[in-house]
N, C-alpha and C positions, 0 to 999 in steps of 0.2 A: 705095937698098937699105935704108939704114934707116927711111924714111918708112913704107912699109908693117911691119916689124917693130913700131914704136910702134903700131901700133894694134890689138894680139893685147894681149888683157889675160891677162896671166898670171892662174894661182891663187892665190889669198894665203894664208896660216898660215890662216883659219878655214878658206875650199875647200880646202883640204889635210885637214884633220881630219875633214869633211864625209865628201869621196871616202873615205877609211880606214877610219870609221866605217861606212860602208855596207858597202863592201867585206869589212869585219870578220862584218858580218851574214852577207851573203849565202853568206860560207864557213861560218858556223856555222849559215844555216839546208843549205845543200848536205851537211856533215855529219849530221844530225841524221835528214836522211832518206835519207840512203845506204842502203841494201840494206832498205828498209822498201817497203811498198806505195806510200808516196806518191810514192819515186823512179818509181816507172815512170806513174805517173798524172801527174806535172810535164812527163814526155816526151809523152803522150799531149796536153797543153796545149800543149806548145812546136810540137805538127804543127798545133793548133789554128789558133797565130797564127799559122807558116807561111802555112798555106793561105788566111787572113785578107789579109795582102797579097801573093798570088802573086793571088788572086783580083783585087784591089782593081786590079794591077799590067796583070791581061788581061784586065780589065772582064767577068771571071764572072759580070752583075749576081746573078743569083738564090742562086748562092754567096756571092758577099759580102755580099748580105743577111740571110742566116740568123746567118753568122757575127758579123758586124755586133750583132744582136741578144743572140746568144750569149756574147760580150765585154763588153757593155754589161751583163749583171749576175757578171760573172764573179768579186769577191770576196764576194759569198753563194755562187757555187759552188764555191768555197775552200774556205770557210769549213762548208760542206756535208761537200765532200767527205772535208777533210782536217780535220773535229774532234776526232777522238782526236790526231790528231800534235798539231794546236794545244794539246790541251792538254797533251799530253807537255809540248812546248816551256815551256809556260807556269807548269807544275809545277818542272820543272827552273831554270827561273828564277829562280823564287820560293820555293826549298827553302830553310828556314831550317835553319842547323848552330847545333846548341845542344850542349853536352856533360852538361848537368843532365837527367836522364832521369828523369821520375816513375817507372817500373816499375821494380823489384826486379831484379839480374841473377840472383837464387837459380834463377830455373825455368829456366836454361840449361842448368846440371847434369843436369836429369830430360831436356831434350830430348837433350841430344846422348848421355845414354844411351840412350834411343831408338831413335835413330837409328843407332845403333852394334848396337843389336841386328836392327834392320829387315835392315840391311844385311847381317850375316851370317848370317839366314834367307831374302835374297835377296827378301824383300817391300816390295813397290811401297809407296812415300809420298812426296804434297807437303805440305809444310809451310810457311807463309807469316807471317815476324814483320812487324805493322804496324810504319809508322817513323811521320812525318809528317805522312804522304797518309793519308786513308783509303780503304780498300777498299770501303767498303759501295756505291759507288756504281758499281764496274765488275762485282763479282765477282755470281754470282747462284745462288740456291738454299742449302741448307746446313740445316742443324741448328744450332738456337742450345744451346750449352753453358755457358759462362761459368761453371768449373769450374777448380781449379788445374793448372799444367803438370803434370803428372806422367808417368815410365816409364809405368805400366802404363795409363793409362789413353791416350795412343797406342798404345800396341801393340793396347789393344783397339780402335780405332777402325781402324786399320789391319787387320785381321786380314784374311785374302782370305775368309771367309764373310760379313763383315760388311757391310751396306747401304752405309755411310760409304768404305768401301775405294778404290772409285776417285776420291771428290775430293779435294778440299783441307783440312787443319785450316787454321784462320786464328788467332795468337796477338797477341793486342791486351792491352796494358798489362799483360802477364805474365801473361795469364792464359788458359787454352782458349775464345775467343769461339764459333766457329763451327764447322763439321766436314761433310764432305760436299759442299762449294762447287764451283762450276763456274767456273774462272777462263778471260777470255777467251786467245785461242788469238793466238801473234805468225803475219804474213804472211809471216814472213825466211823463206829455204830456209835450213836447219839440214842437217847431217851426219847421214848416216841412221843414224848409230846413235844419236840424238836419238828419242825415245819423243813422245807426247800430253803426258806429266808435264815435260817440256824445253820443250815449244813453252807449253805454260799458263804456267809457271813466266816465262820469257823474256816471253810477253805480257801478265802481270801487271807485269813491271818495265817493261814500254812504259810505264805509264799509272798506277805510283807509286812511290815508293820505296822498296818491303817489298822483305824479306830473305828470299827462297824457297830451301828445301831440297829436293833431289829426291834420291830413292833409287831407282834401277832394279829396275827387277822380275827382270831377265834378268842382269846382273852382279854386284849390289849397291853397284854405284858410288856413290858419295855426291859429287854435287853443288851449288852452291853458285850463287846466281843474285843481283845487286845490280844495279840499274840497268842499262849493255848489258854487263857485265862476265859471265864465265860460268868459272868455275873446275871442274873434272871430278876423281875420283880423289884427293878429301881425305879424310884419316884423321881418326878422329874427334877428336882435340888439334887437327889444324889449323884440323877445322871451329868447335872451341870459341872459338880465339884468335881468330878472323876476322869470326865474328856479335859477339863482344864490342868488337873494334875498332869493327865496322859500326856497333852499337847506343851504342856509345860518341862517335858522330859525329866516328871520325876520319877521315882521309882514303880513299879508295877508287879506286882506279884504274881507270878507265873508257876504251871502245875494241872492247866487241865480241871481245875477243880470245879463240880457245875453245884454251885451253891443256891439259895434261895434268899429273897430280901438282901443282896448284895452282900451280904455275913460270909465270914471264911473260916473251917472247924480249923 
């Protein structure tokens, strides 16, 4: 009985750390694309390999051939298919937390009056503070400003006559960069009272770490978007306290969670 026991090599302290290791990954890459496009395109690979050895299994030759082929380059069609998550992932990894911030927090004052006013004239704005990442490389179109934050000159940029109205301003080192931008668009199904300005907002934090404000057209809700984090129904103090934390590289809690009056269950 014991003769064959001796000869099962257990795992040792490294294969132990190895297995964890991995294990560690693969639930933080399974998070990571939970309720994203790529979840359902991973399933659409898991019938891949399926069918790969169901084939192999009842000598489908002509199927297993293709498939066969189709596996043989299958991390450039990973890599293809899922580049924006890669680089999600790959952003998120390599965010650096600094608390020294070359920009001035003075332009937060003019934004969140702003936005305080947008909101109780019930006019639609995104608004997008760069952190770390930069945006030039997702976001497309705009008007280049490079102009100081200020009230009035959101509100004119916001205005519903105005050209610039339906996109983005973008705020880079305290200051109005951009205006007018077309941020891309998240794949997540969102709560239908989620607008155009909620899904750009949410898929610009797919793919960096800006700090997007959205204001509803139809409530004047004032929302608040950081990485998958989605905060609804902040008053303009809360919205002040919470870009300043953000910008101040504290902590942030993260999880997708779309809560109401800025509360987290």
């Amino acid at each position: 009985m014991t003769g064959w026991l001796d000869k099962i090599a257990f795992p040792g302290a490294t294969e132990w750390i190895d297995i964890a290791l991995v294990a560690a990954a693969l639930y933080w890459a399974m998070l990571l694309v939970k309720g994203s496009r790529a979840e359902k395109m991973l399933w659409g690979l898991g019938v891949v390999v399926f069918a790969y050895f169901f084939s192999g299994r009842f000598e489908l030759l002509t199927l297993h051939w293709l498939l066969s082929n189709f596996l043989g380059s299958i991390i450039i069609i990973i890599i293809v298919i899922f580049q924006q998550d890669i680089r999600r992932a790959l952003v998120q990894m390599g965010r650096a937390v600094t608390t020294n911030r070359a920009a001035s927090m003075e332009y937060l004052e003019e934004l969140v009056d702003a936005v305080k006013t947008l909101s109780s004239k019930k006019t639609g704005a995104l608004i997008a503070i760069e952190r770390e990442v930069e945006t030039g490389d997702v976001i497309s179109g705009g008007v280049e400003l490079g102009g100081e934050v200020s009230k009035e000159l959101l509100l004119t940029v916001f205005m519903p006559a105005s050209p610039l109205h339906d996109g983005a301003v973008i705020v880079k080192n305290g200051r109005l960069a951009k205006a007018g931008c077309i941020l891309p668009l998240t794949e997540k199904e969102l709560p239908k009272s989620m607008g155009t300005r909620h899904r750009a907002a949410i898929g610009l934090s797919e793919d960096t770490d800006a700090v997007i404000i959205v204001v509803s057209e139809e409530t004047g809700d004032i929302t608040l978007v950081a990485q998958d984090s989605v905060e609804h129904g902040l008053s303009p103090e809360e919205l002040h306290a919470k870009i300043k934390g953000l910008i101040s590289a504290e902590a942030f809690a993260t999880g997708g969670m779309f809560t109401s009056n800025g509360s987290r269950p």
